[in-house]
N, C-alpha and C positions, 0 to 999 in steps of 0.2 A: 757159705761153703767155698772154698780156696780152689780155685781150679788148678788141673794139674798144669804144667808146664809141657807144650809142642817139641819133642826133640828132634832137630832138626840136622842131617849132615850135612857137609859141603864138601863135594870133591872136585877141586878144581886143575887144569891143565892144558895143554894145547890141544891134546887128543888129535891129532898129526897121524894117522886116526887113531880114535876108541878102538880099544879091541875085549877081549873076551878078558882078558887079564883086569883092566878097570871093572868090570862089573862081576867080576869070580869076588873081588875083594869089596865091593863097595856092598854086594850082598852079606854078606859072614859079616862086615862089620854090623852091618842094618838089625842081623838078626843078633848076633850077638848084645850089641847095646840099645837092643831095641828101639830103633831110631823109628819116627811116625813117618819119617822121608829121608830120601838123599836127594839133592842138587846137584846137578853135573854143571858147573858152570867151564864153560871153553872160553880161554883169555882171549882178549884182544890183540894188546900187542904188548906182549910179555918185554921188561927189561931184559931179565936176562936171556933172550934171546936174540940178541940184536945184530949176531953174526950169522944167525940161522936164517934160512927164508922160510917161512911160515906160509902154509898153505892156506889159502885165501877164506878170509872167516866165514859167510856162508855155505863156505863147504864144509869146514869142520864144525860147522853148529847144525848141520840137517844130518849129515853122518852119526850125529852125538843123538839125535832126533831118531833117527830110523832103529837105531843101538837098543832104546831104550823102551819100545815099542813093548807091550805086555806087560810088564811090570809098574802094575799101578802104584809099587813104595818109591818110583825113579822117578826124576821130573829133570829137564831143562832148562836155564835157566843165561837170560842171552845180555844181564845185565854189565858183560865185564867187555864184550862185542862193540856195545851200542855208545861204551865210552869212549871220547876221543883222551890221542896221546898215549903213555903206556898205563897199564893195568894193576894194582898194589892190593893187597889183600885186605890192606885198612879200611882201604874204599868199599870195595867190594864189602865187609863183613857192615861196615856204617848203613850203607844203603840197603842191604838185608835186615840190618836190625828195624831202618825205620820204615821197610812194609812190614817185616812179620812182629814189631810189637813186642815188650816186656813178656809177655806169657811164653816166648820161644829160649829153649836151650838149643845155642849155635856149637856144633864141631865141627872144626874144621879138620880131614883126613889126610895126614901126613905121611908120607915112607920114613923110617927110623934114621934116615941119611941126612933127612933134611932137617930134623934136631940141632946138627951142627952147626946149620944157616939160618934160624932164628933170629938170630940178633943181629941181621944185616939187612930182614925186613925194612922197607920204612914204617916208620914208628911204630915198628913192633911192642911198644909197654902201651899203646892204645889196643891194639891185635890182640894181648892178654888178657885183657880188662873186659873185652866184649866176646869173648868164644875160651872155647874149651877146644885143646885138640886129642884126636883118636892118630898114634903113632903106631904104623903095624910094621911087626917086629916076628921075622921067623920062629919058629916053634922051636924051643931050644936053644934059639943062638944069641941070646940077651945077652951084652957084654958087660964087662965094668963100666966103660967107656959110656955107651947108651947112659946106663944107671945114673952113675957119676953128673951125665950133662941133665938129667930129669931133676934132678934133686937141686941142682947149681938152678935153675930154670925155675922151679918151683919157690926155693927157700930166697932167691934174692930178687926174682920177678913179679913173684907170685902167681906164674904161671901156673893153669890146669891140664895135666899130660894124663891122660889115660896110653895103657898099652894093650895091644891088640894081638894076639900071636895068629898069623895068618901063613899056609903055607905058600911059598915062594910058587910064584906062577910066572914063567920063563918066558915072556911077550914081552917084544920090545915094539914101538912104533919105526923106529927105523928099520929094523930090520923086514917090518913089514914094506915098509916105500921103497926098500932094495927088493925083497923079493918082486914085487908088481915090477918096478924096471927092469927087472931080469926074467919076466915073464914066469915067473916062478910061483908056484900056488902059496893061499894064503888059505886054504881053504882049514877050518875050526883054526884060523888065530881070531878070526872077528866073526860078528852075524855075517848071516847069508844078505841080509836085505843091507850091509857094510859094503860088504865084498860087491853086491850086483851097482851099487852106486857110482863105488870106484872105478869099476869097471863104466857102465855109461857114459861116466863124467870126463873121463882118461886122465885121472887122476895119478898121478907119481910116474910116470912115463916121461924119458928124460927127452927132451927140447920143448916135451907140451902142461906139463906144470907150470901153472899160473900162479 
């Protein structure tokens, strides 16, 4: 008897912090594509971030930790951390295929923006070849453009693009790190056990960010 196939997501980011926005969407995808899990994995040291200062990885990997707290389909996942050097998705989806095994279908959870920068991946025709991606796309607002680059993606990559219609949920991570430095509430952008951390930690508070 054929067993079925583990579907697995992966949403990955700096989470500079998680807020309520990542996990409004990582849920609606779960249930919509009936995923048996999502993975939050928090980059290490993202390339293209290399003008940004990234708040220091144990921080953003027990915030993603407190985030995720009740929801037994969420899991963290510290594999992209504990690499040295910067962090590439190839690696990352390699070293997921070889603990979770032939039996898993990987998706990786994209914003519809990032469709454009596909193909400046490193070696993204290996990224094809081992994951499927879920691309979420406002309700309504599918363009030619989107379309046009799924199908260019599909017919000469052979990439696999699923679309997700999800509604737009207005959190940003920066604007969260300005509101804490300007003393400004953040109260329902992130959990409470998010918010009580940052606060402890003195997180985003400008001359004491580490």
């Amino acid at each position: 008897m054929k067993k079925n196939k583990v579907k697995i997501g992966v949403l990955g980011g700096t989470f500079d912090p998680i807020h309520n926005g990542h996990l409004i969407i990582a849920e609606r995808i779960r249930e919509e594509f009936k995923l048996d899990k999502v993975l939050f994995i928090p980059s290490g040291n993202p390339p293209h971030k290399t003008k940004q200062k990234v708040t220091q990885c144990n921080h953003r990997l027990n915030m993603v930790c407190e985030a995720l707290k009740g929801n037994p389909f969420f899991e963290v996942s510290s594999i992209e951390i504990k690499r040295m050097g910067y962090t590439y998705t190839v690696d990352t989806i390699e070293e997921l295929r070889g603990f979770l095994g032939d039996n898993a279908c990987i998706y990786y959870l994209i914003g519809a923006d990032v469709l454009f920068d596909l193909l400046t991946w490193k070696d993204y025709e290996s990224v094809f070849k081992t994951c499927e991606f879920i691309a979420t796309l406002r309700p309504g607002n599918e363009t030619d453009d989107f379309a046009k680059q799924i199908m260019y993606l599909e017919s000469t990559f052979q990439a696999k693009i699923n679309k997700a219609d999800i509604p737009l949920v207005e959190i940003s991570s920066t604007e969260i790190r300005q509101r804490v430095n300007e003393g400004k509430s953040i109260k329902y952008l992130i959990p409470e056990s998010v918010e009580k951390y940052i606060k402890d930690n003195k997180l985003y508070v400008l001359n004491e960010r580490e």
